[in-house]
C-alpha positions in Angstrom: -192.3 -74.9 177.4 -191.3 -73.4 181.0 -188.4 -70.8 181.0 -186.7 -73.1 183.2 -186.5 -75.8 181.3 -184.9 -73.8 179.0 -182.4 -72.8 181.6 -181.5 -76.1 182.4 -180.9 -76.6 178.9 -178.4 -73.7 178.6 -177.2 -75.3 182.0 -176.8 -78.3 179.7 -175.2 -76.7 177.2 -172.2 -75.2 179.4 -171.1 -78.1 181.1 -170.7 -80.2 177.8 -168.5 -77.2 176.7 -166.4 -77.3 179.4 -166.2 -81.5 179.4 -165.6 -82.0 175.6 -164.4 -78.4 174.5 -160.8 -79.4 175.4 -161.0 -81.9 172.3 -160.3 -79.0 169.9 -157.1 -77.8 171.8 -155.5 -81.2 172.6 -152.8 -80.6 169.8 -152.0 -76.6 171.4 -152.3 -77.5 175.0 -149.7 -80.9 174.5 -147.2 -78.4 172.9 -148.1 -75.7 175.6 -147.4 -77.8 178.6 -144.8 -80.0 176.8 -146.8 -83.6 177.1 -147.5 -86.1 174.2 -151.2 -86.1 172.7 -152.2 -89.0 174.1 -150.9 -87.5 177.7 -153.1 -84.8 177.3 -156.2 -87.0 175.9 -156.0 -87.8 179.7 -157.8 -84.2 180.0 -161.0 -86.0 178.8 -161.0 -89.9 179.6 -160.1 -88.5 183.3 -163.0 -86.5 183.2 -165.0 -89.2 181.8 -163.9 -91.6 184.4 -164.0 -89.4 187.2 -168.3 -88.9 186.2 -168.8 -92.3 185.7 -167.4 -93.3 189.6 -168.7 -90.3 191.6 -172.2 -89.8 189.7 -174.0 -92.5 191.9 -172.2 -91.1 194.9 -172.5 -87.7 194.8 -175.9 -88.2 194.1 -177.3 -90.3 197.2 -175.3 -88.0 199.5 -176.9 -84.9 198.4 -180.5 -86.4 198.8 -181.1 -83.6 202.0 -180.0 -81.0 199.8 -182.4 -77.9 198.1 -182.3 -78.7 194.7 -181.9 -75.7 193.2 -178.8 -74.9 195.6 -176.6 -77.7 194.3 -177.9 -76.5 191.1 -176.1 -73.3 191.2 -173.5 -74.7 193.5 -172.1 -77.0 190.3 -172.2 -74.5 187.8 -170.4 -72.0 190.2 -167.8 -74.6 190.6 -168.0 -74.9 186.9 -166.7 -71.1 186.0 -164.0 -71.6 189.0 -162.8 -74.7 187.2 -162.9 -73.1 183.8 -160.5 -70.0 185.6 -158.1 -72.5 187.7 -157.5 -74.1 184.0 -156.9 -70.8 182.1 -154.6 -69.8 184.3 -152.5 -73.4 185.2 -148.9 -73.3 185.0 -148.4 -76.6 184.3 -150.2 -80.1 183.4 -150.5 -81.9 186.7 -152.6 -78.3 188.1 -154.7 -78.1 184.6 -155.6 -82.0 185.3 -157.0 -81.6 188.6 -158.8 -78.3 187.6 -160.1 -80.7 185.3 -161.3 -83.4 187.8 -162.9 -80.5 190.2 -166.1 -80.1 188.2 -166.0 -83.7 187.1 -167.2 -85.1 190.6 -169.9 -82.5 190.5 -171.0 -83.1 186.8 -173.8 -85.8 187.2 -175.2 -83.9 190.1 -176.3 -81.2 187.6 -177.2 -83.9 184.8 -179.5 -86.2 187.3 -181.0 -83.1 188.6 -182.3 -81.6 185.5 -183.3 -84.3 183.9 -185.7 -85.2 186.8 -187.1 -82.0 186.9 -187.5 -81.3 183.2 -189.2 -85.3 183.0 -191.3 -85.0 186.0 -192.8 -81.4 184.4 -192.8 -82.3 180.9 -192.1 -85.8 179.9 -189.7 -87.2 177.3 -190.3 -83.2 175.6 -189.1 -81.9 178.8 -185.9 -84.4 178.7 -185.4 -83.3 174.9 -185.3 -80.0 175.3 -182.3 -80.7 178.4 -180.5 -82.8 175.7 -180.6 -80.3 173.3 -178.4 -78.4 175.2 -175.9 -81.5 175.0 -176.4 -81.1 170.9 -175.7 -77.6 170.4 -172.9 -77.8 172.5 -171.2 -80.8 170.5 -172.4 -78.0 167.1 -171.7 -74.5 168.7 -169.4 -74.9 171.8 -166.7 -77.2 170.8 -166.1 -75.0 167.5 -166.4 -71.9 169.4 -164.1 -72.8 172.5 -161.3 -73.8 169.6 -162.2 -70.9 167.3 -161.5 -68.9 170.4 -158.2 -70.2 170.7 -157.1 -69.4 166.7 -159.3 -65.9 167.3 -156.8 -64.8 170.2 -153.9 -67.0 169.3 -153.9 -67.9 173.2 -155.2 -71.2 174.8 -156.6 -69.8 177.6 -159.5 -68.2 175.6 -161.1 -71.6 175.1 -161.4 -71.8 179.6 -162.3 -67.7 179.5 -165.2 -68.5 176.9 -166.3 -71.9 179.0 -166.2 -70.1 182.1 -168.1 -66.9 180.9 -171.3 -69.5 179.5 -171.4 -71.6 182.5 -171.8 -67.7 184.4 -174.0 -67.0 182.3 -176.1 -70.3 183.1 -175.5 -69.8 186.7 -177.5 -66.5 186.3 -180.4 -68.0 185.0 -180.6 -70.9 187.1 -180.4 -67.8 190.0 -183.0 -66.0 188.5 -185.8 -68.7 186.5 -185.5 -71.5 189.3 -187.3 -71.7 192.4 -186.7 -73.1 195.2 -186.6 -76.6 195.2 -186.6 -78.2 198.7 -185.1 -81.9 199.1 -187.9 -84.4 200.2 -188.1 -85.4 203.2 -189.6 -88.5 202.6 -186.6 -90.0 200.3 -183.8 -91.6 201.7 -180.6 -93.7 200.4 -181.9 -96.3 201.3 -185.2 -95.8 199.1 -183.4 -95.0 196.1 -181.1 -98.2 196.3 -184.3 -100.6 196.6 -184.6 -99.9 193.3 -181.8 -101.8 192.6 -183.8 -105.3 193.1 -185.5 -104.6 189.8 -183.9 -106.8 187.0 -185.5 -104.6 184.4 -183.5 -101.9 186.0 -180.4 -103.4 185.3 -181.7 -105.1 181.8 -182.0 -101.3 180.5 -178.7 -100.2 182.2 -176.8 -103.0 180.1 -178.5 -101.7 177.0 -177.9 -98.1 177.6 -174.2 -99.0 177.9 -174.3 -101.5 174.8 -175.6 -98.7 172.7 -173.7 -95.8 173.6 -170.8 -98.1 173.5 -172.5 -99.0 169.9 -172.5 -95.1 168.7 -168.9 -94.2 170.2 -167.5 -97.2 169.1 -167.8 -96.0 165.1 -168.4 -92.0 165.7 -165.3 -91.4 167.8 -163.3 -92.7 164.8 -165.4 -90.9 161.7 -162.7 -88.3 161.4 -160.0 -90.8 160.7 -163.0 -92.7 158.5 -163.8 -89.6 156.3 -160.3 -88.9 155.4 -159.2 -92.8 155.0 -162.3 -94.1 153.1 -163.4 -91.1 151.8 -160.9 -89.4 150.8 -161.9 -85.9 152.4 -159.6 -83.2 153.4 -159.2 -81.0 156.6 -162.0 -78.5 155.2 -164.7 -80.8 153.9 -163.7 -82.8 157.3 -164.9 -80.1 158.8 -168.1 -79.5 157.1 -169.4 -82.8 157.6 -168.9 -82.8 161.7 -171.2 -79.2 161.3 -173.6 -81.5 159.5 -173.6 -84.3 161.6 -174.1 -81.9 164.7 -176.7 -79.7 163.1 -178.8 -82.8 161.8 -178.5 -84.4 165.5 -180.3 -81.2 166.6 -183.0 -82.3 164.5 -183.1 -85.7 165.4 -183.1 -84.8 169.2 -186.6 -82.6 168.7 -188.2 -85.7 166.4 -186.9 -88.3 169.1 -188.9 -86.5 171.9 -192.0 -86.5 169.7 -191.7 -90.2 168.6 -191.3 -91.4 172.3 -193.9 -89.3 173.8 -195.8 -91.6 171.3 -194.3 -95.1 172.0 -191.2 -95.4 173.8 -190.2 -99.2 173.2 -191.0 -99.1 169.7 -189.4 -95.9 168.9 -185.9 -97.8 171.0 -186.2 -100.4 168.7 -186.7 -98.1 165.5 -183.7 -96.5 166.5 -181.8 -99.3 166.7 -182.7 -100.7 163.2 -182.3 -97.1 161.9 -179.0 -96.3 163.2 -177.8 -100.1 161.7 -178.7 -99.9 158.6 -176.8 -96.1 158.1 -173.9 -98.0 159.2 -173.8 -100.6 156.7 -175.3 -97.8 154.3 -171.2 -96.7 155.5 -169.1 -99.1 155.2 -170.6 -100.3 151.5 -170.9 -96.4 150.6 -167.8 -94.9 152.1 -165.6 -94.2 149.4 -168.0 -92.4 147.5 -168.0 -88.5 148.5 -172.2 -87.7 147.8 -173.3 -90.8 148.8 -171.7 -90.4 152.4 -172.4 -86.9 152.7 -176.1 -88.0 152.5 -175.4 -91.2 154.9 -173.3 -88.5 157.6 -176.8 -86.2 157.7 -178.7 -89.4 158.1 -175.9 -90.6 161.0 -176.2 -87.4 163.0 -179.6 -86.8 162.8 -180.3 -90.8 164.3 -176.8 -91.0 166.4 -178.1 -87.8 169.0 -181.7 -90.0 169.5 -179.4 -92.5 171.2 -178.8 -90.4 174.9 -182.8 -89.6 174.7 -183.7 -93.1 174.1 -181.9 -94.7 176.7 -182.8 -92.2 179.1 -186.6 -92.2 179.2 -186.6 -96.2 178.2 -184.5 -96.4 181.7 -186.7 -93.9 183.7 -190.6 -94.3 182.3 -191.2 -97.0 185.2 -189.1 -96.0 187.9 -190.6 -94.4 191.2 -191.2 -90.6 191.3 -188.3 -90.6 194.8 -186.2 -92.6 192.8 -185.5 -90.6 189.4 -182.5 -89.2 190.1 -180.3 -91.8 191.7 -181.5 -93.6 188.5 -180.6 -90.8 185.9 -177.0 -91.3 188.0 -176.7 -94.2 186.8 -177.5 -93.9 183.7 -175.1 -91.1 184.1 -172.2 -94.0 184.9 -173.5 -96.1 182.0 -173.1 -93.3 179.6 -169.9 -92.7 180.1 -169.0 -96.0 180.5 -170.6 -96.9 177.4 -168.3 -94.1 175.5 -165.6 -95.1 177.2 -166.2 -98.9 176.0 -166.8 -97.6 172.6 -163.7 -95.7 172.1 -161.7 -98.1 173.3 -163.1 -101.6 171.0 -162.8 -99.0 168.4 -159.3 -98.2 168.7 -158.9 -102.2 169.4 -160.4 -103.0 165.7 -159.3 -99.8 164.1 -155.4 -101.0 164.2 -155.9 -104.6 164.2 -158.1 -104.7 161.1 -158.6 -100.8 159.8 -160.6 -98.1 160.3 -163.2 -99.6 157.6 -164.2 -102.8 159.5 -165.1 -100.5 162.9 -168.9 -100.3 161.8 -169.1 -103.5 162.1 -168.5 -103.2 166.0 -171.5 -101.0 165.9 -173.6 -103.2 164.1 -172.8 -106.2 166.3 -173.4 -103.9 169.7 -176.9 -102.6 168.2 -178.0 -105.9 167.2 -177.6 -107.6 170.6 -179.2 -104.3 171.9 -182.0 -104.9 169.9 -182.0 -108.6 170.8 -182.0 -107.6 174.4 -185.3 -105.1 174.2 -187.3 -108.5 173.7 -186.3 -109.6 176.9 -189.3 -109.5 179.8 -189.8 -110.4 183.2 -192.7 -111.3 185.0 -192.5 -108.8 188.6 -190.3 -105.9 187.0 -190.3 -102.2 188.0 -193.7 -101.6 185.4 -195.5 -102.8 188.5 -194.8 -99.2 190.0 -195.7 -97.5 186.8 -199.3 -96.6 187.8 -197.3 -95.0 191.6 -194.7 -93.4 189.6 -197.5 -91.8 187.9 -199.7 -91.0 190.7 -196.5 -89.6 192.2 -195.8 -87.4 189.4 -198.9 -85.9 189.3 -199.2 -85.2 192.7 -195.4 -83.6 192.8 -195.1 -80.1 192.8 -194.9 -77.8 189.9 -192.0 -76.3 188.7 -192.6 -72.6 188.5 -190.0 -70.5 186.2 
């Protein structure tokens, strides 16, 4: 694998720090600036929103634009944000230091997963998403051990800010110049829109991440209700989950360099049966810590899926203003998740929340039979002469 893929991946890896590393410090930032919790969760869903509105945007008006400049221009903007937030004096300034790098997010994303699947494929996307895993396993415990480690909340921004520096460094150094073609225009990259398969896998991607969120946003609250686990073992089996999705990431890549429809639909059927495997298994402590390795290890495949399912047909010029929005669906999909969740979660308890998983996942896998008879597969052997003919990606 190119050094630059890697890069991307540590790229990856410090912008998912900086977007979910604030979910460790909700409790010491609402006491710091005086706000309830769920005032501060705003620090996240704002961020979330702000991606899934600009991501399409910010994408088509940069389509002139060297490649590798926005690149390095994002994760510049990246350490700035990270600084403004260490050193806000009060919410409203932390918020909009917040927002800053949000806009800017899904240019970086789009980016790098184009180049990484137009050099290497659904191993070259993998490789970008495992920068997404390891920061859900390493960053997120790191920014909030930082915190305890220096009994100050600015340490969590200090550490965000010093690895998206260190990503900008590499993206300086490992990536060349990547010119903008000239060839693509907006108006190229929206025809894409007339596809109905287009928007087929688009309501998929945001059914199943809406699927995954919906049950793993609440599997804190699940482990210690049905359970019965405390703070520590808690803990434990968040490391577990995040470690195993590390795993699953690298055997996702494999299986859909293989087949990519079959493996989406594997995935599916896999990731419903460990949530019935839950909710019948729950209150027994080995049992789930099996099921919660199993979980993680299939929940991770489900950003990899959707992404190459989405992208395999779509014209080489048009591969990023699709990865924005998948980008938008993503987060939309989380957003979606969280919130029917929450919805069943107080209505009828934390236990019956799986089965808002299960019901999502089934109609996504319902869905993956659907066909059409002039769908974007008629460009698959262009997108493919396209891709072989694009430039190399030297690093």
């Amino acid at each position: 694998m190119k050094t630059s893929i890697y890069v991307l991946a540590l790229g990856a890896f410090g912008i998912i720090t900086t977007e979910f590393g604030i979910v460790g410090i909700l409790p010491t930032i609402s006491r710091q600036f005086d706000v309830s919790i769920d005032t501060a969760g705003w620090l996240l869903s704002a961020f979330a929103i702000t991606v899934a509105v600009s991501s399409p945007f910010i994408t088509s008006f940069t389509t002139k634009i060297n490649r590798k400049l926005l690149l390095c221009l994002v994760m510049s903007i990246f350490v700035l944000s990270n600084i403004i937030s260490a050193f806000s004096t009060n919410f409203n300034m932390l918020m909009v230091a917040r927002i800053l790098p949000a806009i800017l997010h899904p240019l970086f994303w789009n980016i790098a997963i184009a180049i990484a699947f137009k050099e290497k494929g659904a191993k070259g996307v993998s490789t970008v998403m495992l920068g997404l895993s390891l920061a859900t396993v390493l960053g997120i415990p790191l920014t909030t051990y930082a915190v305890d480690l220096f009994d100050n909340w600015q340490a969590s921004f200090f550490l965000s800010s010093a690895i998206s520096l260190i990503a900008f460094i590499g993206l300086l150094l490992f990536i060349p110049s990547l010119p903008a073609d000239p060839s693509i225009s907006t108006k190229n990259q929206v025809a894409v829109l007339k596809s109905p398969l287009l928007w087929l896998n688009l309501i998929s991607t945001i059914a199943t991440l809406a699927a995954m969120f919906a049950s793993y946003t609440y599997l804190t609250t699940y482990l210690e209700q049905i359970t019965k686990m405390d703070g520590a073992q808690i803990s434990i089996m968040l490391l577990l989950f995040g470690g195993m999705g590390t795993l699953g990431n690298w055997l996702m890549g494999l299986a859909l360099n293989r087949n990519v429809l079959l493996t989406a639909r594997l995935f599916l059927i896999l990731l419903v049966t460990v949530q019935i495997l839950a909710y019948y298994f729950g209150g027994h402590y080995i049992p789930m810590v099996i099921i919660v390795s199993l979980w993680g290890m299939i929940h991770t495949g489900g950003f990899l899926a959707s992404n190459i399912r989405t992208t395999q047909s779509v014209p080489h010029h048009a591969l990023e203003f699709v990865n924005s929005l998948l980008t938008s669906s993503f987060n939309i999909g989380i957003s979606l998740g969280a919130f029917l969740g929450g919805l069943v979660s107080v209505y009828y308890g934390v236990h019956n929340v799986l089965w808002v998983s299960i019901l999502l996942l089934t109609i996504t896998f319902l869905l993956s039979f659907v066909t059409f008879p002039k769908d974007l597969s008629e460009n698959e052997e262009e997108s493919q002469l396209e891709r072989a003919a694009s430039p190399s990606l030297h690093g």
